[in-house]
N, C-alpha and C positions, 0 to 999 in steps of 0.2 A: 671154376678151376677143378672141384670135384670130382665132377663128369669127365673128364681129361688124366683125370690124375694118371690113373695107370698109363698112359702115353707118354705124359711127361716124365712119369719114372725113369721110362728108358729110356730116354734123354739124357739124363744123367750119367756119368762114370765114376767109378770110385778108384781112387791112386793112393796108395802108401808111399809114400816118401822117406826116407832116409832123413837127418839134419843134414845141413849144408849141400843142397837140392838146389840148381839153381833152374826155377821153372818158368821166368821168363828173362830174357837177360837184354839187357840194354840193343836197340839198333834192331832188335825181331821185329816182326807182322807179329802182330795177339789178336785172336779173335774169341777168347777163350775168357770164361766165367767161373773162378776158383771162390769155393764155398767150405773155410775150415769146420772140419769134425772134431778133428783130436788135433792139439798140437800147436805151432806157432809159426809164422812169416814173418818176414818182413820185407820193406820196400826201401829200397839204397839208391840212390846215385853216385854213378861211382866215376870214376878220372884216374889217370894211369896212378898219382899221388894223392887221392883220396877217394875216402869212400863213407858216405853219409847217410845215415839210417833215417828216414823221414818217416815212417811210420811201423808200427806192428798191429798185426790181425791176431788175435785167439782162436778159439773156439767160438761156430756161429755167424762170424763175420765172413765179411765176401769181398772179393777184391779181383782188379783187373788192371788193363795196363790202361786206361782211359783214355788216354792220348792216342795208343793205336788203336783201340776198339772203336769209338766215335771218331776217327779220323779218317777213315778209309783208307785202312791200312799203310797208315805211316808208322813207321820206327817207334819201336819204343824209346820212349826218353830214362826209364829206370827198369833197373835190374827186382826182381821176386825171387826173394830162395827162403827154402824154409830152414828154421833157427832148431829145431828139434825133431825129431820123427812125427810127423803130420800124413794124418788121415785127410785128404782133398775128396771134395764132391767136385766135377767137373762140369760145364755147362758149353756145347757150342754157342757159338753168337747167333748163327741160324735159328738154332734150339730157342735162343732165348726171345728171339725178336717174335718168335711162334708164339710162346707164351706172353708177352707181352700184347701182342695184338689182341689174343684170347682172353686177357684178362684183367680189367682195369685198374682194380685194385694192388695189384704186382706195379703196375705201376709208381701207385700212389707211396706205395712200400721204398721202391728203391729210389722214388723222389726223398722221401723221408732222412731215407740213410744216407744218399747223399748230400743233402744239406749237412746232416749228422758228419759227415766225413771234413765237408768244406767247416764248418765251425770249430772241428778238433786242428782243423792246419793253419785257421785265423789264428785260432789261441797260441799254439805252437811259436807262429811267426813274431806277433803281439808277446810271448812272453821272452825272447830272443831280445827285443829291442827295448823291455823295460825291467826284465828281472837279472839280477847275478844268477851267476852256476848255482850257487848256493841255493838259490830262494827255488831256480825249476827243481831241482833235484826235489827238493820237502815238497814241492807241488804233486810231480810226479809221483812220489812213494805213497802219497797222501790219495789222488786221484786215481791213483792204474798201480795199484801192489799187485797184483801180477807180473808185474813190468820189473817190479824191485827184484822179485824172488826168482823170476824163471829167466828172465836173459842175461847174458853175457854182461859182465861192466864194461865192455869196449864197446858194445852197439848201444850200451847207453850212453855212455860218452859220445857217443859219436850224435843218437839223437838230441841229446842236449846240445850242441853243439862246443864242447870244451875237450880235454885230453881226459883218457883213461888216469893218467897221473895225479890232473885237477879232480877228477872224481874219486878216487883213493884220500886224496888229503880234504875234502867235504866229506868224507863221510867218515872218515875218524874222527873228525870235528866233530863231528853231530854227534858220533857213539858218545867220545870224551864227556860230549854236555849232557848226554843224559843218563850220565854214571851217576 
């Protein structure tokens, strides 16, 4: 990858984003490889009556619409907007299947991360069917405080799956007990 590097530089695009960016939205073609800098995403599914936060990216992390990128160009099944003013590295899918070929270890890398990805939405799913709102929430604050301090209480509510309301009255709970 070295020896390439400068090529693959130009491969890449850099996007400033605004919050509330919506950069892939439900029902598009994605062929596209988002790599956050600065700043925060998330991934929703949404319905004319709901809208469900199923994951956030930070800084560092990389994300795409997986279902249309590996699917040859079918619909995306969720919506990407970012949550904050985000710094995006850009990556075509051409771009990347270039690098890929070129370089085994990229491989080996985003096999890594994605295992890494499917095991945080096991946990996710698995703590849904055997935790209270309560007990994800002290998970969550405990595991990704990032998560506590920088997003919204409605997209975390939403990722937990409970109401902004139930998330208000757990976490006075919680303040009250640790007065």
């Amino acid at each position: 990858m070295e020896n390439n590097w400068e090529r693959y530089m130009s491969m890449i695009k850099l996007k400033k984003v605004p919050a509330k960016t919506l950069l892939i939205r439900k029902g598009e073609f994605v062929k596209t490889i988002f790599f956050v800098k600065k700043g925060c995403l998330r991934i929703r599914f949404e319905e004319p009556k709901r809208d469900i936060t199923i994951a956030f990216f930070f800084e560092n992390r990389v994300i795409t619409s997986l279902h249309s990128y590996r699917g040859n160009y079918k619909e995306s099944g969720l919506s990407l907007e970012s949550i904050e003013p985000t710094e995006l590295l850009l990556l075509s899918g051409e771009d990347a299947e270039t690098i890929y070929r070129e370089n085994e270890g990229v491989k080996d890398l985003l096999l890594e991360y994605t295992l890494e990805r499917f095991d945080n939405y096991l946990n996710l799913f698995l703590s849904r069917i055997r935790d209270s709102p309560e007990k994800r929430y002290i998970n969550l604050v405990k595991e990704h405080p990032d998560i506590a301090t920088r997003i919204p209480q409605h997209y975390i509510a939403s990722y937990l799956g409970i109401t902004p309301v139930s998330l208000s009255r757990i976490r006075n709970r919680i303040w009250k007990e640790q007065k």
